[in-house]
C-alpha positions in Angstrom: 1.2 4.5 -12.0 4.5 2.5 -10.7 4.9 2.6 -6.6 7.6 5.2 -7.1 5.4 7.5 -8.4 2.8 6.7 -6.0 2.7 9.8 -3.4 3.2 8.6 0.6 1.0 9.9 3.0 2.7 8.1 5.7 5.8 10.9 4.7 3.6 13.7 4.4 1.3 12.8 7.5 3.3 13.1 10.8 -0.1 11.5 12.5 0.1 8.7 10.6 -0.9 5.4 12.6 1.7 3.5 10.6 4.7 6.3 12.1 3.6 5.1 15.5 3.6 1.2 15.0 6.4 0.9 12.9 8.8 3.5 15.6 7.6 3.1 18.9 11.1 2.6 20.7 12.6 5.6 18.6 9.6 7.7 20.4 10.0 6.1 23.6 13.8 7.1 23.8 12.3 11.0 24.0 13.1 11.9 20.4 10.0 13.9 20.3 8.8 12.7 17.1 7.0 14.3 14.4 3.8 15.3 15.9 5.3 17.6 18.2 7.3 19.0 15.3 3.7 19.4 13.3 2.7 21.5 16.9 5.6 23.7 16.4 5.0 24.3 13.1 1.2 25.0 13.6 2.0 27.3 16.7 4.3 29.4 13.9 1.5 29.6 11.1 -0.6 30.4 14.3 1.9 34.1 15.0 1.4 34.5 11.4 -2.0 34.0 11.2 -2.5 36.6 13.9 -0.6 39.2 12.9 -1.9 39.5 9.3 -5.1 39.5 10.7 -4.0 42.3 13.0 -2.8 44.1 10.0 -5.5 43.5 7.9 -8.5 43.8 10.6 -7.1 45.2 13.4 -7.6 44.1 17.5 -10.4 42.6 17.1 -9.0 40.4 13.8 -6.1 39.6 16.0 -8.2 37.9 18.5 -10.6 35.9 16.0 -7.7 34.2 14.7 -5.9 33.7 17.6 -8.7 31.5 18.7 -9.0 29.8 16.1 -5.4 28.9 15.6 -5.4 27.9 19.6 -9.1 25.7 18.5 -6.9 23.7 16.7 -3.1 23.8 18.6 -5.0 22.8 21.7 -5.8 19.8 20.6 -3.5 18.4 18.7 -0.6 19.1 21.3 -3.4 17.0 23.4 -3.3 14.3 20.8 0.4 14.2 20.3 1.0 14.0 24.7 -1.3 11.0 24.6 0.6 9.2 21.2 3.7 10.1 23.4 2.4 8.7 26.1 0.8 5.2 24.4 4.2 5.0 22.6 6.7 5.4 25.8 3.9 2.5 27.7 5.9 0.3 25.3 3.8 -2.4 23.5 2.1 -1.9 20.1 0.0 1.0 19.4 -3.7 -0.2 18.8 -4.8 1.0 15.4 -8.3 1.8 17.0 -7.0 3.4 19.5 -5.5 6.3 17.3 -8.4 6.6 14.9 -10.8 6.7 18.6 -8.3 9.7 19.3 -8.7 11.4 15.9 -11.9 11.9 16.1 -12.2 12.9 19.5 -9.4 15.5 18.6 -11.5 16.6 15.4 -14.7 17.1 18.0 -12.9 19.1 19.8 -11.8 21.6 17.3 -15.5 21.5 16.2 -16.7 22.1 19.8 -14.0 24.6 20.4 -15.2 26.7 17.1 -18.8 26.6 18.2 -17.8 27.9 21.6 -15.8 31.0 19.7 -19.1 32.0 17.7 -21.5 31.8 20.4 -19.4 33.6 23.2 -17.0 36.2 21.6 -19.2 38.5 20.1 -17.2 40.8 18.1 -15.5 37.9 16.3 -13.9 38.3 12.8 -15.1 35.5 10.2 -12.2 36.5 7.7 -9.3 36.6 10.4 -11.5 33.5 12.3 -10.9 31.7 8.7 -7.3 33.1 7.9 -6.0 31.4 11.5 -8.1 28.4 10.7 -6.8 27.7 7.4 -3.1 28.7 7.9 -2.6 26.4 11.1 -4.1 23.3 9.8 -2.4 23.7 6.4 1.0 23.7 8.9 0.9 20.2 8.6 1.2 19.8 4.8 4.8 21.3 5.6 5.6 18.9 8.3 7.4 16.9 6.2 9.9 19.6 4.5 11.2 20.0 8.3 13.9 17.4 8.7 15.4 16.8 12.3 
């Protein structure tokens, strides 16, 4: 397999810690980057998300997958303010730093599912799944989106 051929997950993944260290100053200058771009897009697949499940399953469809798409828009438009917000500081990006952020960002979603199951009783597992899957998919189309 030549390096052409080779497929680039620093094209395909907007979070990418490499998109932060190698373009700090073009973030800095307020070009909002392409995590917030991967938000938009996941806020979109999020409406979707919602109203098939309100087609499909009704209200209470609706709901279940609207929490589940905002379980996992929540905190990534947390993670992308704070990349924003390490890349405008100016210096380099720590490399730790990011993955110390990823996780805590993938805890979150994890918490923030738990918290739908044990306090909205009439949830929906398909429409819960539908919104789930469809938002964090979102981000394999990040990279069609050119600005």
């Amino acid at each position: 397999m030549t390096a052409r051929s080779r497929f680039d997950f620093v094209v395909v993944n907007p979070y990418h810690y490499a998109n932060f260290l190698s373009r700090p100053a073009q973030q800095a200058q307020g070009s909002g980057g392409s995590m917030f771009k991967v938000v938009l897009l996941q806020l979109g697949a999020a409406l979707v998300a919602t109203a098939l499940a309100a087609v499909f399953f009704g209200a209470r469809g609706a709901v279940s997958a609207g929490l589940a798409s905002a379980a996992c828009i929540v905190p990534n438009l947390l993670f992308a303010l704070r990349l924003m917000v390490v890349s405008r500081r100016g210096g380099e990006p720590s490399v730790a730093g990011f993955f110390v952020g990823e996780f805590i960002k993938v805890a979150a979603i994890v918490v923030s599912l738990v918290l739908i199951y044990l306090l909205y009783a009439d949830l929906h597992w398909g429409a819960l799944f539908i919104g789930l899957i469809l938002v964090l998919k979102a981000n394999l189309f990040a990279f069609l989106v050119k600005t």
